[in-house]
N, C-alpha and C positions, 0 to 999 in steps of 0.2 A: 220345487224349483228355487223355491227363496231359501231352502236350505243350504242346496247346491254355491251358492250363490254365493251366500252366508261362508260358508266351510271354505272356497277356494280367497274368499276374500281374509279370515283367519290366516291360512297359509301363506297367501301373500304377505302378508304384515309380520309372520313371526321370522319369516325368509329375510324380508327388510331389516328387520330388527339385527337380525345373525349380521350381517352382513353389515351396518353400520359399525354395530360393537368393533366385528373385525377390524374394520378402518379405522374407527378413532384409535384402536390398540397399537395399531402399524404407526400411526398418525404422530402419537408424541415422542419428543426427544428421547432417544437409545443410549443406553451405556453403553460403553467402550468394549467391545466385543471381539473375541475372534478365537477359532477354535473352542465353543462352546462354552469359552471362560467370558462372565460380563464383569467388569468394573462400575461400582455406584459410591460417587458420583467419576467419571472419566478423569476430570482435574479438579484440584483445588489449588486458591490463589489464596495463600494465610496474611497476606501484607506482611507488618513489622513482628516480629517474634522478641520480645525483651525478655521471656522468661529462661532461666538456667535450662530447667527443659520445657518442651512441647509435645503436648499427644494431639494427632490428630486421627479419626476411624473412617476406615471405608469397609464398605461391602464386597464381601469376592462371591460371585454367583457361580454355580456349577449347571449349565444348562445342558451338558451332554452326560456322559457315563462316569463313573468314580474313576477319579483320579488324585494323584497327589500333586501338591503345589509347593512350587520352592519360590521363593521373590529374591531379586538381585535388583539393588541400586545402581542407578549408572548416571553422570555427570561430576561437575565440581563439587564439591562438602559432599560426596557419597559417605564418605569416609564418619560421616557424623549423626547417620541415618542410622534406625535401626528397627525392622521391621518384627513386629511377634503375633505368631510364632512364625519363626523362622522356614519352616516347613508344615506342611498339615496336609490333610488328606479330607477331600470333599465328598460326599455324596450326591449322585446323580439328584439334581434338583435343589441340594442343599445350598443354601447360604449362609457363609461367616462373617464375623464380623474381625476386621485385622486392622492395630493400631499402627501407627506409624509414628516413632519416637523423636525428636529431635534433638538434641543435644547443643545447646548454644553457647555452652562454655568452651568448646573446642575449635567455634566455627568462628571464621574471620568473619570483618564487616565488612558486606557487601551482598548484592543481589544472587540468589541460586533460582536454579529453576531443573532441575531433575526427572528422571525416568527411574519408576519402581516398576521392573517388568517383573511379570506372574508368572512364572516358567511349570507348565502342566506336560506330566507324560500319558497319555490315553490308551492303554494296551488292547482297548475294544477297539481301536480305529485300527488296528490291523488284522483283519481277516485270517490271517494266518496264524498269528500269537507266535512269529519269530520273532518281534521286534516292537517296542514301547514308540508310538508314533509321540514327537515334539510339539508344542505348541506355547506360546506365549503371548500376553495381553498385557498393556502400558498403561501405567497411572500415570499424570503428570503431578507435580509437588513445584509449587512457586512459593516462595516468603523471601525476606531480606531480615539480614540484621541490622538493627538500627547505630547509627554513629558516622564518623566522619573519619574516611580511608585517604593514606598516599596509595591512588591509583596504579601512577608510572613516575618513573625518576628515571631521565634520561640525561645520560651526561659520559660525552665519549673523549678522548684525545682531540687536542688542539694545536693546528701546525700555526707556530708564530710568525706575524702578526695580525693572524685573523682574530675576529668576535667568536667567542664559545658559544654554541648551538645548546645550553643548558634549558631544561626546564621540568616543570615537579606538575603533573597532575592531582589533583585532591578531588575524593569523590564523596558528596553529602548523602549517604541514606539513611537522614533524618524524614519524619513528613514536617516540617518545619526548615522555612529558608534560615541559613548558620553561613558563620565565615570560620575561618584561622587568621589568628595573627602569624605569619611568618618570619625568623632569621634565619637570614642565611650566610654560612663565611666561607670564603676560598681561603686553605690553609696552606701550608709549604709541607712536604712533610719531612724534607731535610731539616729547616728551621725552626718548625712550627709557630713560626709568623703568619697572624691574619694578615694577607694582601690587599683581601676586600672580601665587604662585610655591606648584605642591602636588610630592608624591613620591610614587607609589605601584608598587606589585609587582601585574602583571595573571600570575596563572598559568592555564595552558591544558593540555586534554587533548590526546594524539598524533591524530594524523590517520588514520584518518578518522572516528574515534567521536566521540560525540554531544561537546558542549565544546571542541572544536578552536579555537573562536574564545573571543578577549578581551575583554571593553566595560569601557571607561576612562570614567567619567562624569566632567567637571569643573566642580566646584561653584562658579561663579562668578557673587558678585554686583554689579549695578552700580549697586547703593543709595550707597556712599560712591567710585566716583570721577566724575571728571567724563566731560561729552559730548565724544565726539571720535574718532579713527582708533585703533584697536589691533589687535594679530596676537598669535594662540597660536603659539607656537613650542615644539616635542616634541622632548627629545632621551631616546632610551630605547635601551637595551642591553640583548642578551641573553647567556645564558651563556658563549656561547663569545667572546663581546666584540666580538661585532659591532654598531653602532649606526645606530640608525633614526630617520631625522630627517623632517622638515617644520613647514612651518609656513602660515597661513592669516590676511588680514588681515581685522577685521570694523570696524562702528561701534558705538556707544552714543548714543543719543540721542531723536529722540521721531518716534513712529511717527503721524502725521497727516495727514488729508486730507479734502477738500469736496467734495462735490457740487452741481455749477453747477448742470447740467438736463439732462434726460433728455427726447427730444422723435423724433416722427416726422410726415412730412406727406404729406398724399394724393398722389395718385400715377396716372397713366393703365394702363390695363393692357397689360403688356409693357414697360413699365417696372421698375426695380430699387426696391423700397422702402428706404430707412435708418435704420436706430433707430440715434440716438447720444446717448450718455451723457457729459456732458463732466465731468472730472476732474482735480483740481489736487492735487498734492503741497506740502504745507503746513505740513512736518514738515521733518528736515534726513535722514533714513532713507529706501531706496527701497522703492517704496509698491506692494503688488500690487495690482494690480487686476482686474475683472473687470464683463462685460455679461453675462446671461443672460435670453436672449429666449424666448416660448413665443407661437404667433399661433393664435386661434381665430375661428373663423367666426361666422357669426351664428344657426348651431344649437350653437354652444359645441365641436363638435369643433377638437379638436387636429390645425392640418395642419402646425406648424412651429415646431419647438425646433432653439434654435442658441446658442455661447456663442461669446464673444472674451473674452482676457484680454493684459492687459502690466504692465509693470512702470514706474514713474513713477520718475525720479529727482528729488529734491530740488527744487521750486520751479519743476516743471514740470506746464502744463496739456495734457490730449489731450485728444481725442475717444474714444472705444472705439465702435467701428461694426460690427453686425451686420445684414448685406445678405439680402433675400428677392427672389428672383425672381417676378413674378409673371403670367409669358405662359398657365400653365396655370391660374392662378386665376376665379375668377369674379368679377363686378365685385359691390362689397355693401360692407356695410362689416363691420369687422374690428377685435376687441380684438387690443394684446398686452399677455401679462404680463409685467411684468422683473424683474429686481435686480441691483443694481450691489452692487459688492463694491469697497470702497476700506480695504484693512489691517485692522483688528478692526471695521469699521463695516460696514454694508449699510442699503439703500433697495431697498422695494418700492413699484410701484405699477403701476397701470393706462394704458395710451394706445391712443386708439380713431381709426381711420383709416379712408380711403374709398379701396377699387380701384375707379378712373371708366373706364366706357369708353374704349376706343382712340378714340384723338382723331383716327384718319385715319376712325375711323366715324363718328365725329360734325361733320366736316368733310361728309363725304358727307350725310348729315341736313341740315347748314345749306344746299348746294350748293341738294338738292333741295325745299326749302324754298321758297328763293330763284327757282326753277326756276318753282315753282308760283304763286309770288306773282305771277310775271313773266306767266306764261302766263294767270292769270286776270285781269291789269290791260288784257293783248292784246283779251283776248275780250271784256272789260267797254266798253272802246274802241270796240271793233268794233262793239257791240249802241247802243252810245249816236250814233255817228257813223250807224247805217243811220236809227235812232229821230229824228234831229237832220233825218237827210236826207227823210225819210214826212212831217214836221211842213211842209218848204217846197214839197213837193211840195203 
C-alpha cells in the first residue's frame, strides 16, 4: 500500500512539474510573431547613430514549414536601410541570424523610427499546392541622427500693411541642450537691398525631452516698404560651427478678389448637375479660393455636400465647379446652399434647381402621344367616311 501510495505521489509531482515548465514557457515575453515567422528581439531603440555606418542583428525564427523570406523596409530613411541577405530561405525550425545596415552618410538629421516587414510564402499552408499562402512579421528600428536640423520654414505672401506670419523651426537631436545663432534678412529681389535684417540665439533642450525643438518668430512689417518680390534668407550656426542655411521667396502686396456669379441650371436625370462659381484675381497676390456646396431636397434633407478649391494667380479668372450626379436622385426640384471663399472675403447664398425627367422618358410620352393622336384622327375618319357614306345611300 506504501508503494501504491509512493508511485501515484511520483506521478503527481512529475505531472506538476510538466505543467509548471509549461507555464513558465508560455509565461515570459514572445517575440513578434505571426504566420509561424518570430522576430528576436521585436524592436530595437539604437538612440544616437554617429557612425558612417551601423550594423545591427536580429534573429528570424522559422517556427512553421520551410519557407523563403524577403524583408522590405517601410517608413522615412527606408531609402538608407539595407537588410542582408536580402532574401533567404529558412528551414522549418531553423534560425538566422540577419544584419541590418544603416548607412548615415545619406540619412538627414533627425529622428526615424521604421518597419522591416519579413515577408514569407508557406506553400504547406495550402492544402492544395495551387497557391503559395502570404504571410508577414514587423521588426521595429528606432535611432536618430545626431545634430541640429531646420525643421519647417514657414513663410508665405504678404497682403500690405499687415505683419508677416514668418517663422523657422530648429530641431536639436543632440543628447546635449545646444542653441544657433541666428541671421536673418528680408531682401528685394528687384533691388537686392536688405530692408531688414534681425539676430537672434534659439536655445533647445537634448533630444528627446520635452523642448527639443526651436521657434524662431520674424517680426516682420510691411507697413513702410513697397509692393513687390522678396526672399528671407537664414544663415544660422551652431556650436560646433556648423551652418544652416535657406532661404524662401515671397510677395508683399494686396490680397483681392471678385465675385462674378455663382449659377446652376436644370438638368435631366442621369445627367451631371454644375455649380460654378466664377472668380477673378484682382489683386497682384495669389488668391485662395474655394466652392462649398451643400444640396437639399424638397423635404430639406441633406443628400449632398461637396467642396473644390484653387489657387488664382494674379489677374486671373476661373470657374470653381462642383459636379453632382444625379442617375439616383429623384426628379423635384432642389435648393443648394454655397459659399465661395475668394482670400479674406466670402459669399453666401442660395440656388434652386430642377432634376427633370429623363428625356429618353419623355420622348417616349410625346411618341405615344402622338401615337394616340394619330390613332384617334384614324378612327375619327373612319366614323365620318361610313357616316358620309349612310347619308348617300
Amino acid at each position: 500500500m506504501v508503494r501504491a501510495i509512493l508511485y501515484k505521489l511520483i506521478t503527481f509531482c512529475i505531472f506538476l512539474f510538466i505543467l509548471i515548465n509549461f507555464t513558465l514557457t508560455n509565461s515570459f515575453a514572445q517575440p513578434t510573431t505571426k504566420n509561424k515567422i518570430a522576430i528576436r528581439p521585436a524592436i530595437v531603440d539604437l538612440g544616437a547613430v554617429d557612425a558612417k555606418q551601423y550594423t545591427t542583428e536580429i534573429n528570424v525564427v522559422n517556427m512553421g514549414s520551410t519557407c523563403t523570406i524577403s524583408p522590405k523596409v517601410e517608413g522615412k530613411g527606408s531609402e538608407c536601410i539595407t537588410v542582408f541577405p536580402s532574401t533567404f530561405k529558412l528551414l522549418k525550425g531553423e534560425t538566422k541570424n540577419i544584419k541590418v545596415i544603416i548607412d548615415s552618410t545619406s540619412i538627414k538629421i533627425g529622428a526615424y523610427d521604421l518597419s522591416i516587414l519579413f515577408i514569407s510564402d508557406n506553400p504547406d499552408e495550402d492544402p492544395n499546392g495551387l497557391a503559395k499562402a502570404k504571410g508577414e512579421t514587423s521588426f521595429r528600428l528606432k535611432f536618430s541622427k545626431p545634430g541640429i536640423a531646420i525643421a519647417s520654414f514657414n513663410v508665405v505672401d504678404v497682403e500690405k500693411p499687415k505683419n508677416a506670419l514668418f517663422y523657422i523651426i530648429y530641431a536639436n537631436f543632440l543628447h546635449s541642450k545646444s542653441y544657433v545663432n541666428s541671421n536673418i534678412k528680408i531682401i528685394s529681389l528687384e533691388t537686392n537691398e536688405v530692408v531688414a535684417e534681425f539676430n537672434e540665439k534659439v536655445s533647445m533642450n537634448p533630444y528627446p525631452q520635452a523642448g527639443f525643438y526651436g521657434t524662431l518668430k520674424i517680426p516682420f512689417t510691411t507697413e513702410d516698404v513697397e509692393m513687390g518680390k522678396y526672399f528671407v534668407k537664414v544663415d544660422s550656426i551652431s556650436p560646433d560651427g556648423k551652418r544652416l542655411n535657406a532661404e524662401k521667396a515671397f510677395k508683399v502686396g494686396l490680397l483681392r478678389g471678385e465675385l462674378i456669379s455663382v449659377n446652376v441650371e436644370d438638368v435631366y436625370k442621369g445627367q451631371m448637375a454644375h455649380f460654378k462659381a466664377e472668380v477673378k484675381n484682382t489683386g497682384n497676390l495669389d488668391l485662395n479660393t474655394s466652392l462649398k456646396v451643400i444640396v437639399k431636397n424638397e423635404k430639406g434633407q441633406k443628400i449632398f455636400p461637396d467642396k473644390c478649391s484653387m489657387i488664382l494667380p494674379p489677374g486671373i479668372e476661373q470657374n470653381l465647379i462642383v459636379k453632382l450626379e444625379t442617375d439616383k436622385l429623384d426628379s423635384g426640384l432642389y435648393t443648394a446652399e454655397y459659399e465661395v471663399k475668394y482670400g479674406n472675403k466670402f459669399s453666401t447664398g442660395n440656388l434652386v434647381f430642377n432634376i427633370l425627367p429623363n428625356s429618353n422618358f419623355l420622348i417616349i410620352i410625346v411618341v405615344s402621344l402622338l401615337n394616340a393622336i394619330i390613332l384617334f384622327l384614324i378612327i375619327f375618319l373612319y366614323f365620318v367616311k361610313i357616316k358620309n357614306r349612310n347619308k348617300l345611300c
